[in-house]
C-alpha atoms as a printed R data frame, in Angstrom:
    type eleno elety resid chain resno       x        y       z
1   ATOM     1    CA   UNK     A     1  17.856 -227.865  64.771
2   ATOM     2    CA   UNK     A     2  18.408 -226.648  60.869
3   ATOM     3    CA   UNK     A     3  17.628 -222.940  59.787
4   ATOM     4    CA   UNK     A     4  14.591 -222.938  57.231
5   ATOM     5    CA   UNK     A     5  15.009 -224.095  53.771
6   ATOM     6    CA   UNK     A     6  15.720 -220.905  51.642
7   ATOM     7    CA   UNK     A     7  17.043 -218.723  54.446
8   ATOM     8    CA   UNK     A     8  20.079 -216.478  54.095
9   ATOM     9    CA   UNK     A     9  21.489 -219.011  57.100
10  ATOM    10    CA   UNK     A    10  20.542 -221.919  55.186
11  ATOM    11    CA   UNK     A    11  22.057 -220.465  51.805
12  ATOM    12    CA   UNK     A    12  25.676 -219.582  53.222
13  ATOM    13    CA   UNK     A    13  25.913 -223.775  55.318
14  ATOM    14    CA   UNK     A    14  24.894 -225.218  52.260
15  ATOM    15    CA   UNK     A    15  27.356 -223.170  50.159
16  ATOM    16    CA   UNK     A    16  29.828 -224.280  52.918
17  ATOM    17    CA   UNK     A    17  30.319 -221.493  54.953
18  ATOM    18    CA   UNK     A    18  28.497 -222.495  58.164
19  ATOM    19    CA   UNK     A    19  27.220 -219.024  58.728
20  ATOM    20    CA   UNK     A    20  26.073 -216.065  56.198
21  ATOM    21    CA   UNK     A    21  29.539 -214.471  54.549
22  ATOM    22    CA   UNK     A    22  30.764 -211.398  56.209
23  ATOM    23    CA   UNK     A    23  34.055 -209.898  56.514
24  ATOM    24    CA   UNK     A    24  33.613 -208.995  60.271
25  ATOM    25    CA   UNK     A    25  35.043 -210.961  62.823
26  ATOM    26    CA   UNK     A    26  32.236 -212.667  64.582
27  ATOM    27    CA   UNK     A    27  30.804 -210.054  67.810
28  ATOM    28    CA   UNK     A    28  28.825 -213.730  69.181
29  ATOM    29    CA   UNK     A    29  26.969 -216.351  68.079
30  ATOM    30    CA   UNK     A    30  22.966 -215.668  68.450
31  ATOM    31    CA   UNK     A    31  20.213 -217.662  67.902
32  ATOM    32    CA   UNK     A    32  17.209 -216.003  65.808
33  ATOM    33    CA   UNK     A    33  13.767 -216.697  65.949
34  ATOM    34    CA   UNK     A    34  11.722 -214.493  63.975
35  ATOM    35    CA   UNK     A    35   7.634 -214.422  63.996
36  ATOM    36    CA   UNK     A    36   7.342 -214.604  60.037
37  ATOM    37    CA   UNK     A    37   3.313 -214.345  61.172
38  ATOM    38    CA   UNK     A    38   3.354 -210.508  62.494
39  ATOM    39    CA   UNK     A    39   3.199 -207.863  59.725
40  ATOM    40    CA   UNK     A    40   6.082 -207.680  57.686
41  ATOM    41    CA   UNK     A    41   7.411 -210.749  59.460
42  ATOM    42    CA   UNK     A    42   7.990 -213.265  56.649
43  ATOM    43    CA   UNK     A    43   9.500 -210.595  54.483
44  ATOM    44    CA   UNK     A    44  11.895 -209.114  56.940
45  ATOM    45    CA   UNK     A    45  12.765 -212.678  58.320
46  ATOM    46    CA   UNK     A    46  15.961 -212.766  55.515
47  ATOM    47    CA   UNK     A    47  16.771 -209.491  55.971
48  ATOM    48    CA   UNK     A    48  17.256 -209.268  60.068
49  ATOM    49    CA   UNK     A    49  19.637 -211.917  59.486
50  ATOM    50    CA   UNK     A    50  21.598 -210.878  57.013
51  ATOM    51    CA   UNK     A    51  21.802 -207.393  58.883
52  ATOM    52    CA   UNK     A    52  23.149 -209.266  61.906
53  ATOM    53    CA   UNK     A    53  25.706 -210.943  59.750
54  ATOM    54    CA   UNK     A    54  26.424 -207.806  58.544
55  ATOM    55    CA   UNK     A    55  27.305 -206.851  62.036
56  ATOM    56    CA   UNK     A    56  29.155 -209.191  62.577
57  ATOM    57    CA   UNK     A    57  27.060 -211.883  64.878
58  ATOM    58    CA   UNK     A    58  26.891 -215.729  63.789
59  ATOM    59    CA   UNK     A    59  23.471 -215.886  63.644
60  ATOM    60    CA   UNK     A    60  21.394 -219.030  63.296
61  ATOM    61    CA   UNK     A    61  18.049 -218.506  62.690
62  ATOM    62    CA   UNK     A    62  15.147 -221.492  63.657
63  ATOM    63    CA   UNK     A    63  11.829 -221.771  62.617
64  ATOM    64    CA   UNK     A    64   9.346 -223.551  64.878
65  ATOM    65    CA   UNK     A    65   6.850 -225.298  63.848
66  ATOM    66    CA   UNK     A    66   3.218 -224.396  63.687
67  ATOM    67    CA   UNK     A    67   1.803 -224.526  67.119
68  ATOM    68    CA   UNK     A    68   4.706 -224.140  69.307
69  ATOM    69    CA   UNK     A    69   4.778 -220.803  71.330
70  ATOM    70    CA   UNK     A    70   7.735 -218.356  71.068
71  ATOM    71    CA   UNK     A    71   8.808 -219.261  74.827
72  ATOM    72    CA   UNK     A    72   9.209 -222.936  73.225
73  ATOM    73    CA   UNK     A    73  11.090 -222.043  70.173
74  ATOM    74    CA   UNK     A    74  13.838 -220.574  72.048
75  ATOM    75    CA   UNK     A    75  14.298 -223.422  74.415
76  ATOM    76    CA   UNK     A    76  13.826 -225.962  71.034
77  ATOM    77    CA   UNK     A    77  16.503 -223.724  69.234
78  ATOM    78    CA   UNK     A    78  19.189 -223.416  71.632
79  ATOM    79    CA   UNK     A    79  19.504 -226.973  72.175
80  ATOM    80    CA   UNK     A    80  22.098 -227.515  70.346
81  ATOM    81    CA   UNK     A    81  24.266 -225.569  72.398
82  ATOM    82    CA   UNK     A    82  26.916 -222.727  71.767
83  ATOM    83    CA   UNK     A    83  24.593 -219.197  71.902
84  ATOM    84    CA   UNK     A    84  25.743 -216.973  73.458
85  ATOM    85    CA   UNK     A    85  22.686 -214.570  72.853
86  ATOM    86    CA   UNK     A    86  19.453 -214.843  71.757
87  ATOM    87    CA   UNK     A    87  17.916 -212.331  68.946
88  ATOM    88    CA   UNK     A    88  13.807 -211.683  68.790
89  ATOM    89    CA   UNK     A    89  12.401 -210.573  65.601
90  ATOM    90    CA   UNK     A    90   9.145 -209.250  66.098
91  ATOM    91    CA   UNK     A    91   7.074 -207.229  67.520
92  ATOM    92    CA   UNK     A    92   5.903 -206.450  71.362
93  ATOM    93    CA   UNK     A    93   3.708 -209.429  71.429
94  ATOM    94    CA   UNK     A    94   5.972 -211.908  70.505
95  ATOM    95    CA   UNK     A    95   8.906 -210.444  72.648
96  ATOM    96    CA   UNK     A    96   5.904 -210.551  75.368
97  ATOM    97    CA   UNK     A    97   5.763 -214.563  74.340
98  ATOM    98    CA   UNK     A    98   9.282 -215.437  74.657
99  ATOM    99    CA   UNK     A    99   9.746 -214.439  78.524
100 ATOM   100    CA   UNK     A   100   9.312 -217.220  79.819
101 ATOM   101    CA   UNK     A   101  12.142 -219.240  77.341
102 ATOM   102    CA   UNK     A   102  14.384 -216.272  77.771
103 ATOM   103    CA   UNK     A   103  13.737 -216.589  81.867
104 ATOM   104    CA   UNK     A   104  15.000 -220.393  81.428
105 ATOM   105    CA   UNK     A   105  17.503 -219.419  78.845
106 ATOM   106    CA   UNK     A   106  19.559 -216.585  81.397
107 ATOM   107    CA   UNK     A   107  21.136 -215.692  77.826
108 ATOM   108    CA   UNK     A   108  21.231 -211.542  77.287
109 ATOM   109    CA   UNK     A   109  18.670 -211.187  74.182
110 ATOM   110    CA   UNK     A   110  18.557 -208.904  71.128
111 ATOM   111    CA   UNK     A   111  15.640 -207.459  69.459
112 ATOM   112    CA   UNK     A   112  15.223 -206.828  65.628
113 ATOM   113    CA   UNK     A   113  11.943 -204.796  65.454
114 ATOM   114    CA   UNK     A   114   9.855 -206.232  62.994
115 ATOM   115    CA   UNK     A   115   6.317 -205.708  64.975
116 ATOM   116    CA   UNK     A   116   3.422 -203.206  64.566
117 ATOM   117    CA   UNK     A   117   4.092 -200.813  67.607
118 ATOM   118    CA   UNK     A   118   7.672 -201.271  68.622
119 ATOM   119    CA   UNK     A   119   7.328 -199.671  72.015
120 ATOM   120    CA   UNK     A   120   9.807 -201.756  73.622
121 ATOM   121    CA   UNK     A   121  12.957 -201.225  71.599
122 ATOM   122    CA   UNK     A   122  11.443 -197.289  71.187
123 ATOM   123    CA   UNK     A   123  11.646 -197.349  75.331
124 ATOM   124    CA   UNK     A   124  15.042 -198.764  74.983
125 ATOM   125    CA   UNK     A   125  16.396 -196.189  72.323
126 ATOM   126    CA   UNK     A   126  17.090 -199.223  69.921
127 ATOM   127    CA   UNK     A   127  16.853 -197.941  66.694
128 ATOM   128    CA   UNK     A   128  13.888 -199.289  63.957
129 ATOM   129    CA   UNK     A   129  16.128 -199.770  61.331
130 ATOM   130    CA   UNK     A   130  17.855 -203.301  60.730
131 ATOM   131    CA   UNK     A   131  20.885 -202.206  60.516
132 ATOM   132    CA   UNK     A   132  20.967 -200.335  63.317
133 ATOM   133    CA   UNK     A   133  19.090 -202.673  65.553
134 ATOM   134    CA   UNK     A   134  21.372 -205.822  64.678
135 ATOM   135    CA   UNK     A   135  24.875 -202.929  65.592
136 ATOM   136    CA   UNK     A   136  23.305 -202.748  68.801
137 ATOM   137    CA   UNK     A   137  23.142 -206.011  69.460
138 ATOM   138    CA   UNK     A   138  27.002 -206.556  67.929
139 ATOM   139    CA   UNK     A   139  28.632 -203.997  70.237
140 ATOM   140    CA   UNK     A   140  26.203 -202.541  73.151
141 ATOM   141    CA   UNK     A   141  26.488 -204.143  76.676
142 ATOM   142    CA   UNK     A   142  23.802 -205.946  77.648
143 ATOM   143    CA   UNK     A   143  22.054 -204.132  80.791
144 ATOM   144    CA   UNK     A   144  19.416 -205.335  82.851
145 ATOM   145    CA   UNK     A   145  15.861 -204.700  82.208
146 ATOM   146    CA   UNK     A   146  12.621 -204.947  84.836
147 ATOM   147    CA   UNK     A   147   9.781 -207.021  84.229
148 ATOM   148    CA   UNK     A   148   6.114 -206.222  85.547
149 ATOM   149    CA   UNK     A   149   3.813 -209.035  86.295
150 ATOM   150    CA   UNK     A   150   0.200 -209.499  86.672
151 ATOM   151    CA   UNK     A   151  -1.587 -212.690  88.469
152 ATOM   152    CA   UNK     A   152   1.765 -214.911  87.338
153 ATOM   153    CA   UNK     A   153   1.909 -213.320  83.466
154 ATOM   154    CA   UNK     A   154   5.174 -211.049  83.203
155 ATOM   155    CA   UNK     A   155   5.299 -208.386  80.505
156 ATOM   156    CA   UNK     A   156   7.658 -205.356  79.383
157 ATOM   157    CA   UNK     A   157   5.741 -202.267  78.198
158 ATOM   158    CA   UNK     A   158   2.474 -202.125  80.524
159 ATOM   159    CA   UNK     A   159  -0.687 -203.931  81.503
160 ATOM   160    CA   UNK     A   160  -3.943 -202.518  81.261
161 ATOM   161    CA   UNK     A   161  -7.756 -202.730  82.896
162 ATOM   162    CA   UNK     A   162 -10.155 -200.550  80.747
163 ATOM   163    CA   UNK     A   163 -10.287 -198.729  77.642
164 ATOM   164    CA   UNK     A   164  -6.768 -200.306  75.838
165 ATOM   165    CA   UNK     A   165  -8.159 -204.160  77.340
166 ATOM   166    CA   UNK     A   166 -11.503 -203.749  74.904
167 ATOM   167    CA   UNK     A   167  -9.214 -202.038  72.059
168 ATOM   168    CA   UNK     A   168  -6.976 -205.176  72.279
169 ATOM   169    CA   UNK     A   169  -9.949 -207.088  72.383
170 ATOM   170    CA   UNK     A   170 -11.630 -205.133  69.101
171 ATOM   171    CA   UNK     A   171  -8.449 -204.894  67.174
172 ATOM   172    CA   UNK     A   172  -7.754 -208.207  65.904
173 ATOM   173    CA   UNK     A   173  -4.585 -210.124  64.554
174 ATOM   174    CA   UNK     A   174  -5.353 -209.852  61.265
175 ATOM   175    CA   UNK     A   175  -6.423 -205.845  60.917
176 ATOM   176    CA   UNK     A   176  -3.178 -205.239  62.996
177 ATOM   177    CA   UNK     A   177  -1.346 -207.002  60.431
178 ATOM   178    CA   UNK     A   178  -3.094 -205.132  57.559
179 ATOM   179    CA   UNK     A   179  -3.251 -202.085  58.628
180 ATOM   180    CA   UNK     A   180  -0.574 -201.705  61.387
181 ATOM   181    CA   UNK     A   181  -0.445 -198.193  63.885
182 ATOM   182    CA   UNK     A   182  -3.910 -197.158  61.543
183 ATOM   183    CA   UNK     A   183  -5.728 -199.905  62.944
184 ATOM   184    CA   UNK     A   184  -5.172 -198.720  66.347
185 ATOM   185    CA   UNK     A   185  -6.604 -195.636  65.492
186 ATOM   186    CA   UNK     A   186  -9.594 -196.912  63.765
187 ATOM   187    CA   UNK     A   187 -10.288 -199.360  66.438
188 ATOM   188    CA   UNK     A   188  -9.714 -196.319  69.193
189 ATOM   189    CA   UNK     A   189 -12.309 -194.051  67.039
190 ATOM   190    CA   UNK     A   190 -15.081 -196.774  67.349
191 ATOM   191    CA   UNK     A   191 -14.541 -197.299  71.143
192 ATOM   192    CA   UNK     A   192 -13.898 -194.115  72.686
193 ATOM   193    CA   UNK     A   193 -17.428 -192.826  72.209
194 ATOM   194    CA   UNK     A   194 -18.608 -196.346  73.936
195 ATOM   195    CA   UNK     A   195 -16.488 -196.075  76.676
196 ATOM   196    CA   UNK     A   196 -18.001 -195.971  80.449
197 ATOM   197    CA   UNK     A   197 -16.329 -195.522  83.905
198 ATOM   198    CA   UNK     A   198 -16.570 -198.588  86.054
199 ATOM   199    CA   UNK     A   199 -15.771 -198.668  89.569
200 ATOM   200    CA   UNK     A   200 -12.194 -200.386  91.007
201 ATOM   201    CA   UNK     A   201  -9.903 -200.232  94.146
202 ATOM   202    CA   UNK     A   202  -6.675 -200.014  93.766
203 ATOM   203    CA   UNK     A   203  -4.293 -201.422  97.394
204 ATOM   204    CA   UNK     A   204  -1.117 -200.613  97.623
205 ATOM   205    CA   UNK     A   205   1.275 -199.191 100.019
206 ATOM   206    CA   UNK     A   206  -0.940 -199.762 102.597
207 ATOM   207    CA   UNK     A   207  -3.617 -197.768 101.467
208 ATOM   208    CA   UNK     A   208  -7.097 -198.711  99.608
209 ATOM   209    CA   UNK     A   209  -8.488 -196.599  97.273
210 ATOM   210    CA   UNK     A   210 -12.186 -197.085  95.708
211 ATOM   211    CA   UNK     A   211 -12.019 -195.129  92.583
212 ATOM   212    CA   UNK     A   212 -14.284 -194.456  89.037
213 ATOM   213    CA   UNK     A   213 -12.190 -195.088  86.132
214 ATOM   214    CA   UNK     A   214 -11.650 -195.197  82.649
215 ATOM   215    CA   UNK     A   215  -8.432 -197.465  82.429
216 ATOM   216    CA   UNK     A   216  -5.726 -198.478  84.709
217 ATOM   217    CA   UNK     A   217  -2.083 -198.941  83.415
218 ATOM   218    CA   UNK     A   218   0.374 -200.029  85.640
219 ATOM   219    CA   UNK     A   219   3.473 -199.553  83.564
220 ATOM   220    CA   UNK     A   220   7.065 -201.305  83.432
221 ATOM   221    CA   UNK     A   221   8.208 -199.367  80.374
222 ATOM   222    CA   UNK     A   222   7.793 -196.161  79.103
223 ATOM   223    CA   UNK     A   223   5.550 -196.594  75.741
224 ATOM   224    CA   UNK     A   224   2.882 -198.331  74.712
225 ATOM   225    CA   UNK     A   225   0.291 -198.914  72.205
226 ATOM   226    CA   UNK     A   226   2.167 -197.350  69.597
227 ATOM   227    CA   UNK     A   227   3.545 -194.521  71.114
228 ATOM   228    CA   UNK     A   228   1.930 -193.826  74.426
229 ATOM   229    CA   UNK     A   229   3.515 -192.756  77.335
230 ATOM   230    CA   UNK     A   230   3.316 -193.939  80.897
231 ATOM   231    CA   UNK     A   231   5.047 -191.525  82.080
232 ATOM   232    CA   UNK     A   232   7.927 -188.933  81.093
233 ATOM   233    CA   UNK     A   233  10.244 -190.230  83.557
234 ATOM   234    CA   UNK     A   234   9.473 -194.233  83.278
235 ATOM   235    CA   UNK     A   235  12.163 -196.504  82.087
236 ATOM   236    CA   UNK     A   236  12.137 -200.106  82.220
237 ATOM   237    CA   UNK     A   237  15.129 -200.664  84.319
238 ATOM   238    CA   UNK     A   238  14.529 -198.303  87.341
239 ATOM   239    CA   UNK     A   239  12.470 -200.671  89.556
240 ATOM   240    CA   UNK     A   240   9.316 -199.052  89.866
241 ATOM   241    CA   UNK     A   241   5.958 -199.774  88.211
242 ATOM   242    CA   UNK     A   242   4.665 -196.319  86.943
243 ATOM   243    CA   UNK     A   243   0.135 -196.502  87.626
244 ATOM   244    CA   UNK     A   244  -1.991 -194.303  86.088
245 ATOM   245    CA   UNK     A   245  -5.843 -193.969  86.305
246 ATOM   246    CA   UNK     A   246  -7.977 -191.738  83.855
247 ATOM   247    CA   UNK     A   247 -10.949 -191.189  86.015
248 ATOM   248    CA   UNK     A   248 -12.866 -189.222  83.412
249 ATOM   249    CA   UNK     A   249 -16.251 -188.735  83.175
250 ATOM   250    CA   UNK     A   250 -16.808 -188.061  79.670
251 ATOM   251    CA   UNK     A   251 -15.200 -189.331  76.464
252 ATOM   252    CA   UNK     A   252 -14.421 -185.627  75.154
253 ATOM   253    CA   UNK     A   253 -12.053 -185.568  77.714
254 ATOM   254    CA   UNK     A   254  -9.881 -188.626  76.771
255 ATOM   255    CA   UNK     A   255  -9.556 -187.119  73.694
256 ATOM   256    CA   UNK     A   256  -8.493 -184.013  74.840
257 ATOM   257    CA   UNK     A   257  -6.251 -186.173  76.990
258 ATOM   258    CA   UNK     A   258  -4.140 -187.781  74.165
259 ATOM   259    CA   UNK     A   259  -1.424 -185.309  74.059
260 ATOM   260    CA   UNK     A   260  -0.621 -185.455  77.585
261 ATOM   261    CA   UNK     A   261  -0.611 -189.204  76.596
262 ATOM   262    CA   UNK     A   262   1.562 -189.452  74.095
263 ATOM   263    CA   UNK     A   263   3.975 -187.160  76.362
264 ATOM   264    CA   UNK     A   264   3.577 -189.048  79.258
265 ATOM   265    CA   UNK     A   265   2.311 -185.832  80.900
266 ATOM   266    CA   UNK     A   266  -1.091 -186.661  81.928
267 ATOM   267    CA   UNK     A   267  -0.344 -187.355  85.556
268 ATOM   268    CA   UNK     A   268  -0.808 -183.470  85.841
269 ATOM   269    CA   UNK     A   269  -4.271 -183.344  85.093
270 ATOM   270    CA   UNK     A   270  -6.822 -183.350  87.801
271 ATOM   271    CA   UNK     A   271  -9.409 -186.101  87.072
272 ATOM   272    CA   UNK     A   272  -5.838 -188.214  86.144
273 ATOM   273    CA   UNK     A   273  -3.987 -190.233  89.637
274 ATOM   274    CA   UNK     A   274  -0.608 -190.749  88.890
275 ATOM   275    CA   UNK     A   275   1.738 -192.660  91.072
276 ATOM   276    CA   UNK     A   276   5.035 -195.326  91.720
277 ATOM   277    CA   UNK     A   277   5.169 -198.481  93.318
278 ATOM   278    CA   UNK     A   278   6.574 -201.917  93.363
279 ATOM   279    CA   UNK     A   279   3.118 -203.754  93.945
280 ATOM   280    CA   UNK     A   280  -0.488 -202.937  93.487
281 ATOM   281    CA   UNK     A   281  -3.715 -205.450  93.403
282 ATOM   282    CA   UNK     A   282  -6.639 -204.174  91.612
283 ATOM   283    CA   UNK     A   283 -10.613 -205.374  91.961
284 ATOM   284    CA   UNK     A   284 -13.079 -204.853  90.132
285 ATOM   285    CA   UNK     A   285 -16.643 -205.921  90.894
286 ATOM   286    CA   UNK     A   286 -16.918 -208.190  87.895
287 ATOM   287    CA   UNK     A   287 -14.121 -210.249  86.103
288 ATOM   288    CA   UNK     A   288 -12.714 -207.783  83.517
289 ATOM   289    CA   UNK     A   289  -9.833 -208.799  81.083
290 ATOM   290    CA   UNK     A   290  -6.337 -207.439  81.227
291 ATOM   291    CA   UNK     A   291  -4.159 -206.361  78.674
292 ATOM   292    CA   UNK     A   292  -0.376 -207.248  78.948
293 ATOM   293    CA   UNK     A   293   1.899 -206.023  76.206
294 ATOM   294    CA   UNK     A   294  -1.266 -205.987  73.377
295 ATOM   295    CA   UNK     A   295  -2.632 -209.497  74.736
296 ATOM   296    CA   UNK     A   296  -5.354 -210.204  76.549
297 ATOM   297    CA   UNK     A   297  -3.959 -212.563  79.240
298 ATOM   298    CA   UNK     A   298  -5.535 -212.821  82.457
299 ATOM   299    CA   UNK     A   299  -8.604 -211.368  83.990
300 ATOM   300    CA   UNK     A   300  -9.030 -209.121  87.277
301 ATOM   301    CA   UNK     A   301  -9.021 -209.220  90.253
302 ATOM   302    CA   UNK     A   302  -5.232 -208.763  89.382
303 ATOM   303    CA   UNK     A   303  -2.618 -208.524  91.759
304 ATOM   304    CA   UNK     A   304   1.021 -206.840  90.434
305 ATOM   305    CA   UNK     A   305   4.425 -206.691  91.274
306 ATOM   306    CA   UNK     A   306   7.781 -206.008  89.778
307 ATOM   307    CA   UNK     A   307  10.815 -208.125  88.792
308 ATOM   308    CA   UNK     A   308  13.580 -205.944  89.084
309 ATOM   309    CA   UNK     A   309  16.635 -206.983  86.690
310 ATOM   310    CA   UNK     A   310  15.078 -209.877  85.422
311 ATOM   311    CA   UNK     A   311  16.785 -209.975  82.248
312 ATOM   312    CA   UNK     A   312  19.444 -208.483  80.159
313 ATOM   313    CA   UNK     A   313  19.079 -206.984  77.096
314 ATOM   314    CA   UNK     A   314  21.534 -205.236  74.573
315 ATOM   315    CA   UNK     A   315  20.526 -201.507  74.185
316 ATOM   316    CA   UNK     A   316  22.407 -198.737  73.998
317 ATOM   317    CA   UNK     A   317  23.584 -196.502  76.784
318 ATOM   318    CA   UNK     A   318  20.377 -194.885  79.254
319 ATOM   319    CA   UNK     A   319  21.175 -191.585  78.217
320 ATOM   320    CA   UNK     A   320  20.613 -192.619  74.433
321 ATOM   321    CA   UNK     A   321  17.155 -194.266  75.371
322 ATOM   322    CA   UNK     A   322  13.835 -192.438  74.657
């Protein structure tokens, strides 16, 4: 497969070079895929790969064609053979699409944030900034990194039955592209005053418990939806799945919830459960919609579990990671 017309790839082969100019010696060869269609995308595309040339990685970048999923372009792309690594550009969504090609790939992956929320590489301590982002992909060790799964779907960050579902559901692609983090807040304005406790049971660990709830979030990361916490101590490599419930019974209160959300702290209120485990199924008495990674991609009842190591990713050291 050929890089785009007009890319900085494409620029330095046909000048002769092979691969975009840089006085480093080459740290790997990656392949790049880049989702020109999330906000920003398209004009960050040339710039992620010139920061990973920069770095020192051969980076090739491929463009699929409209209509193929992410998951696809990095099985098309790596075809040719000789990666070594593969490099996301994007945001959690797209990162969320290209499990299942990484999964097939077994190549350690790289990710250039380019998205709306970030939480992934912000759970991983991988820094915003290009430059930074493609120097941690050059020189950190790739380390394993969980996956969470619901009904067959695997995600990163956290899946959700509730409140973030119908804000996922309200907040379409396009005012997430215009207005970015804002349009989660003016989405989460216009539904918090809506929002109603519905009834679910959550089994797991041998117990059953029949609970009225707000939102369930069974968590693989630590953030989510642009900044949330699951909890202080989650981290996306230590093999649990962090669950939280917000059984609330008044919308006043998830407001005055949000800082223990944003800290990851809210496990220490009263009307909040809090809790570990490696596998939970949840039921609710009517099909609702789940929310993995800002998608809506399955539908309870939903039945959880972890994937422990599933992947490697380049990051820097735990101790670095927020």
């Amino acid at each position: 497969m050929q890089p785009a017309a007009g890319s900085a790839v494409a620029t330095a082969q046909q000048a002769g070079a092979g691969t975009i100019a840089t006085n480093t010696p080459p740290a790997g060869r990656a392949l790049l895929i880049v989702n020109r269609h999330a906000r920003s995308g398209a004009e960050q595309a040339e710039a992620a790969a010139r920061a990973l040339a920069e770095a020192g990685i051969e980076a090739q970048a491929f463009d699929p064609p409209e209509g193929m999923s992410c998951a696809e372009a990095v099985t098309a792309g790596l075809r040719p053979g000789g990666f070594d690594r593969v490099v996301i550009g994007g945001g959690d969504g797209t990162l969320n699409a290209a499990i299942p090609g990484l999964l097939e790939a077994g190549l350690p992956f790289g990710i250039m944030p380019l998205g709306t929320a970030n939480d992934l590489a912000r759970s991983l301590g991988i820094p915003f900034e290009l430059d930074g982002a493609a120097r941690v992909v050059a020189t950190a060790a790739p380390r394993p990194v969980d996956l969470g799964e619901v009904n067959g779907h695997p995600y990163f960050n956290v899946a959700s039955v509730g409140f973030s579902a119908e804000l996922a559901s309200e907040l379409k692609a396009e005012a997430k592209k215009r207005w970015g983090k804002l349009g989660y807040g003016v989405a989460a304005l216009g539904l918090v005053r809506r929002a109603r406790p519905f009834t679910v049971t959550l089994i797991h660990d041998g117990k059953t418990e029949r609970v009225r709830t707000i939102q369930v979030s069974v968590g693989n990361g630590k953030h989510y939806g642009g900044g949330m916490t699951v909890s202080e101590d989650a981290r996306p490599d230590d093999g649990m799945l962090d669950i939280y419930s917000l059984e609330v019974r008044h919308w006043w209160r998830l407001v005055a919830l949000l800082p223990w959300l944003r800290r990851g702290t809210q496990g220490s209120w009263r009307d909040v459960r809090a809790f570990r485990t490696t596998g939970l199924e949840l039921r609710t008495r009517r099909p609702r919609p789940v929310n993995t990674d800002g998608e809506l991609t399955t539908h309870t009842p939903a039945v959880f579990r972890l994937r422990p190591a599933a992947l490697r990713v380049f990051a820097p050291a735990e101790a670095t990671a927020g």
